[in-house]
C-alpha positions in Angstrom: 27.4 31.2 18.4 23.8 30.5 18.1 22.6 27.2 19.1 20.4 25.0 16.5 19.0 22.0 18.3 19.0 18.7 16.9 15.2 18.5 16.5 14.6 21.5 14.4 17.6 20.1 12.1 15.5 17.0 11.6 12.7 18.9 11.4 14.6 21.1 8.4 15.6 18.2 6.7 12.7 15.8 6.7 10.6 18.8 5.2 12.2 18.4 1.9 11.2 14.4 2.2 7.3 15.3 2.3 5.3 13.9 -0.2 1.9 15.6 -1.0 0.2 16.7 2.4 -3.0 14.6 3.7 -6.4 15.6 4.2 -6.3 17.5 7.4 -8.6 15.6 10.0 -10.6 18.1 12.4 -11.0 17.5 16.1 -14.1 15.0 15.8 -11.9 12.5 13.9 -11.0 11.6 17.3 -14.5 11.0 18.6 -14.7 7.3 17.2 -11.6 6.6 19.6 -12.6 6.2 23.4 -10.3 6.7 25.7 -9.9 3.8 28.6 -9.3 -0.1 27.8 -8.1 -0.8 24.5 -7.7 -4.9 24.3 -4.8 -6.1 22.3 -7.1 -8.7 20.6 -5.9 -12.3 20.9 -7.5 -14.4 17.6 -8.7 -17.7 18.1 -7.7 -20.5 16.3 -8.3 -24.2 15.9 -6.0 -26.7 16.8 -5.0 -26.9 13.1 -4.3 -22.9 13.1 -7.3 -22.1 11.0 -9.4 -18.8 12.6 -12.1 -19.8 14.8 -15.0 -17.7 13.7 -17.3 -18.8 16.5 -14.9 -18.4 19.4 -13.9 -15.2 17.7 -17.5 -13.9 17.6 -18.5 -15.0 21.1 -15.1 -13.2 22.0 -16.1 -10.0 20.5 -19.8 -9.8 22.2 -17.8 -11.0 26.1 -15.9 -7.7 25.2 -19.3 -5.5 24.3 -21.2 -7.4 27.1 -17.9 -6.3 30.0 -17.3 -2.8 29.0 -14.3 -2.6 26.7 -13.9 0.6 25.1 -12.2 -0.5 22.1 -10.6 -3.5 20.3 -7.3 -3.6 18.7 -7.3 -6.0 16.2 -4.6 -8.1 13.7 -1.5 -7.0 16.4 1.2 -8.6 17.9 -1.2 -10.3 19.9 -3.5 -11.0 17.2 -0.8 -13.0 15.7 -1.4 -10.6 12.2 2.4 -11.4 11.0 1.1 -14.7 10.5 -2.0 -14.2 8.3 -2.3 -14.0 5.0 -4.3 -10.8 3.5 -7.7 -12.9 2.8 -7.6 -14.0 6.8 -6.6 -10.7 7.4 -10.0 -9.6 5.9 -11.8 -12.7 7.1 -11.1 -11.4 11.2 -11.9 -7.9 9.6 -15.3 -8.9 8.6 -16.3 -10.4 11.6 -15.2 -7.4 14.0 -17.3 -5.0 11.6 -20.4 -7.9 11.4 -20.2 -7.8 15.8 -19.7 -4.1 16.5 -20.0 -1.4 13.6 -23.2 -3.5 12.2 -24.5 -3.6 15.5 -23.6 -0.1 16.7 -21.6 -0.6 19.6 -19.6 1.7 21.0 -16.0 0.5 20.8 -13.4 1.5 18.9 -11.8 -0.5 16.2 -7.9 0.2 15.7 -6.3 -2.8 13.4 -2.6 -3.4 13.2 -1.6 -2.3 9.6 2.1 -1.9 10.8 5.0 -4.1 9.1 8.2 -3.1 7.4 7.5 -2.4 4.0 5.8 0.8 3.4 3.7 -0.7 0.2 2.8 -3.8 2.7 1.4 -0.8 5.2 -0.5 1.2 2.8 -2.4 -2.2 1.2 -3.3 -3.1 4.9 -4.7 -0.1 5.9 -6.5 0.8 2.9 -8.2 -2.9 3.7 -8.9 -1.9 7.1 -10.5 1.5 6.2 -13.5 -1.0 3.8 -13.8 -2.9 6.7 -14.9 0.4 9.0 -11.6 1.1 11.0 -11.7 4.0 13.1 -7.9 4.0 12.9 -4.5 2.3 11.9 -1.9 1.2 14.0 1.3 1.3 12.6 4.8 0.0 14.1 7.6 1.2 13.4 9.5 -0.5 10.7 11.6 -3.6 12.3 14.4 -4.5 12.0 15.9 -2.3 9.5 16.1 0.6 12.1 15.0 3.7 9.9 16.5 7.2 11.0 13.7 9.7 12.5 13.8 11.0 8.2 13.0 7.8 7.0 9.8 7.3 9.8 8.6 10.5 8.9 8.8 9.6 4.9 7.2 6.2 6.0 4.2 7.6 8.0 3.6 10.3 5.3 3.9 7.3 2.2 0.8 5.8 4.5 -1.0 8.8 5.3 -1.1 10.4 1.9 -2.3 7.0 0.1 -5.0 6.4 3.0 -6.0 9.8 3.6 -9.2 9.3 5.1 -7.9 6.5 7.8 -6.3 8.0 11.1 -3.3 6.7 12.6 -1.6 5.9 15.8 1.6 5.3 16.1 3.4 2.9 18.1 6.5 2.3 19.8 7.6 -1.3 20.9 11.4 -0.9 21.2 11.9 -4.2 22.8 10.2 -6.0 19.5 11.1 -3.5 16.9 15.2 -2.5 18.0 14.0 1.3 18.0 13.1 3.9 20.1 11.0 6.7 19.0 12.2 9.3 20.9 9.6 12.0 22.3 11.3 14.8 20.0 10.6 12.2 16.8 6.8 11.8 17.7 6.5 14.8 17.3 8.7 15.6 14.4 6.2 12.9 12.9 3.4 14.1 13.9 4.4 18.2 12.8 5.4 16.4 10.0 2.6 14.3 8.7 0.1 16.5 10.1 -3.1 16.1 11.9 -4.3 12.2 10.9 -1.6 11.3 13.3 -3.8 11.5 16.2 -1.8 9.7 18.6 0.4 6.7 19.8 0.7 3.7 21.8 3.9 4.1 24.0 4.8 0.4 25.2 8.7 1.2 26.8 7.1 1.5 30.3 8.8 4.4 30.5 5.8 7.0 32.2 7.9 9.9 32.3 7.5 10.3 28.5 3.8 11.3 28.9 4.0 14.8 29.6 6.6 15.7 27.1 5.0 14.0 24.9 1.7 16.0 25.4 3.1 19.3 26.0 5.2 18.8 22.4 2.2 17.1 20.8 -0.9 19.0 22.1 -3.4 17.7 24.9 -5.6 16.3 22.3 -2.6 14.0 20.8 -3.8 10.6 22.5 -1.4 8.2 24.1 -2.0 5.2 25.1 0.3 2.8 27.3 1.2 -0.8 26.2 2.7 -2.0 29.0 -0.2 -3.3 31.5 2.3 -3.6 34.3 2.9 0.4 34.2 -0.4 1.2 32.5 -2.2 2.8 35.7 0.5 5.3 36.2 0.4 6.3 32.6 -2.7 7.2 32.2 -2.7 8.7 36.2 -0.1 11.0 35.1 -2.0 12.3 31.6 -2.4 9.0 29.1 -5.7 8.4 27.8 -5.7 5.0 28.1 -4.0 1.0 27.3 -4.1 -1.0 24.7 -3.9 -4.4 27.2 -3.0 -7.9 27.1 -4.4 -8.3 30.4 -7.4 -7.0 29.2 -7.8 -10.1 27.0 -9.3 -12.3 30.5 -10.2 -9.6 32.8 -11.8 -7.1 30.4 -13.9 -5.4 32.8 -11.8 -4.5 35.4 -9.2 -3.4 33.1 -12.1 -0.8 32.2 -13.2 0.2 35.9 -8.9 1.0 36.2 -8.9 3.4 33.4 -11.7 5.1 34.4 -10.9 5.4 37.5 -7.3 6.7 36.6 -8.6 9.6 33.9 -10.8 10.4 37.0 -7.6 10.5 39.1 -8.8 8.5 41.5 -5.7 6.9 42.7 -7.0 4.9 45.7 -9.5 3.4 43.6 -7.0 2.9 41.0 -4.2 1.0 43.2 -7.4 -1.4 44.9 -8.4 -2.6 41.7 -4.8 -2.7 40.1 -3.4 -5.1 43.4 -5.7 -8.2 42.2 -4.2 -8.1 38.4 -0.6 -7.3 39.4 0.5 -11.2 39.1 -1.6 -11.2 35.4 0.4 -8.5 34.3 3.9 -10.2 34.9 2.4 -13.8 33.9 1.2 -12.9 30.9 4.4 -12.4 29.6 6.1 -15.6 31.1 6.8 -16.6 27.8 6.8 -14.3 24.5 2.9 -13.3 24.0 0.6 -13.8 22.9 2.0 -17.7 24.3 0.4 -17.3 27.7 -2.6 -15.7 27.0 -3.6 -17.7 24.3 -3.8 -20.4 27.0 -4.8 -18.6 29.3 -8.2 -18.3 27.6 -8.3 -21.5 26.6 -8.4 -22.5 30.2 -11.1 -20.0 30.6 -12.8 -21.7 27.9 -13.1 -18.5 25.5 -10.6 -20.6 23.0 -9.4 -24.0 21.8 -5.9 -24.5 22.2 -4.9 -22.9 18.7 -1.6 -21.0 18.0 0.5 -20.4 14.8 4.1 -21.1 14.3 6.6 -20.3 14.5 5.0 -19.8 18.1 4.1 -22.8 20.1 1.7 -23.8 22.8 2.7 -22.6 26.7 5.8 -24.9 28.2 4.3 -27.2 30.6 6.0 -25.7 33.4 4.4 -22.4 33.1 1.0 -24.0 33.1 0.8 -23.9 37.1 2.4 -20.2 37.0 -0.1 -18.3 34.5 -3.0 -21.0 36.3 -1.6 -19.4 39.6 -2.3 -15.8 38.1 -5.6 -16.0 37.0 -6.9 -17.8 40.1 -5.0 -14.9 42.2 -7.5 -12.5 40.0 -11.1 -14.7 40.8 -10.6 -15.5 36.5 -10.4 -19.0 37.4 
């Protein structure tokens, strides 16, 4: 009896789910996205939770000014899920006024991820006026879709916003699903070329290469775990999108570059004096620690959004600890 693997039956089936192809997107729709660090974009607030435009502004230019290669905005980290869709544009509108109107080099990826579908398309198509170079979208929480029902998602998205690339991303431990290697890429043969890549935050590094080999070289992954983030990107990632990278932006730079160079002695020097910023950033739920952690760096007033609160008191001396192990203090 012939053998039909699972994957080409989900392939088979979610073909009859696509809805009208998107625009096909050539090679250089990947130019505007640089490879290396990637900050997860913590947003300043005031004390009274309102955005912080002039911390948020100085923020963006100590990111030009250290050498981050690209800023993802309105995430996890930027506390998006607690913004409304004018603040949403309000942080929007800064990040174009600081780096596309100025013509810096670093890539602009905004979270446009939640779990409605409509919800995705209305943010993205608000992140393309603003000058995205491309979407990051979640995988739907919660209401754990089967590998048909991403694939119906991500094509919803991509064929209303045709002209905005997308990466998507896989949080497991937040979202209570794991997208599989063999459904990234029956998303991405699915969808088509605007999926140009995805940020892969299990820690799991052995996913790379099949990953790549399934989804082509030029598919870009990038890790979201900082911890495990070296490795990825020693053995074939193109990058991180960092938490870490929120205090030490520079050196979270000079460690991807030195990892797509394979330089792995350079790599493990500079990774050894972040390795306790890594763990103690996540002390509590993020973006908790680093929040305050750049407030005592004085990038930020102590402002945070609830249902999140300010750092416990009695991790004050361990993420303090941290960043004074790094030279950030």
């Amino acid at each position: 009896m012939m053998r039909v693997s699972i994957l080409s039956i989900l392939i088979a089936s979610a073909s009859a789910f696509t809805l009208l192809p998107p625009r096909p997107f050539t090679p250089t729709s990947l130019s505007a996205l640089n490879p290396g660090s990637t900050v997860a974009l913590a947003t300043p607030m005031l004390p009274n939770g309102e955005i912080d435009e002039k911390s948020y502004r100085r923020l963006l230019q100590w990111h030009v000014a250290e050498g981050t290669a690209g800023l993802c905005v309105l995430g996890t980290t930027g506390e998006a899920a607690t913004m409304t869709m004018e603040e949403r544009g309000e942080v929007l509108r800064i990040t174009k006024e600081e780096i596309k109107d100025k013509n810096h080099d670093v890539s602009i990826i905004v979270g446009t991820g939640t779990i409605n579908t409509d919800t995705c398309i209305a943010f993205s198509k608000q992140a393309l006026s603003y000058s995205a170079d491309a979407s990051l979208v979640v995988t739907p929480y919660y209401v754990k879709p089967t590998p048909r029902g991403l694939v119906q998602h991500y094509t919803a998205i991509a064929t209303a916003v045709p002209d905005l690339p997308i990466v998507l991303y896989n949080v497991p431990s937040r979202t209570g699903l794991d997208m599989l290697p063999e459904t990234v890429k029956l998303v991405a043969d699915s969808v088509g070329p605007i999926v140009v890549g995805i940020k892969e935050a299990t820690g799991d590094v052995s996913r790379v290469e099949p990953i790549k080999k399934m989804c082509g070289s030029n598919f870009l992954m990038w890790s979201g775990d900082d911890g495990t983030g070296a490795e990825f990107v020693l053995k074939g990632g193109d990058g991180v999108i960092s938490v870490t990278a929120n205090v030490a932006p520079k050196t979270m730079q000079e460690i991807m570059l030195a990892a797509l160079k394979k330089d792995e002695g350079k790599v493990k020097e500079l990774n050894e004096g972040l390795l306790k910023v890594h763990d103690e950033l996540f002390c509590q739920a993020n973006p908790i620690p680093v929040k305050y952690a750049l407030w005592k760096m004085g990038k930020m007033e102590r402002g945070i959004r609830c249902p999140l609160a300010e750092l416990e008191e009695e991790y004050w001396g361990v993420v303090d600890g941290a960043l004074e192990s790094a030279g950030l203090l």
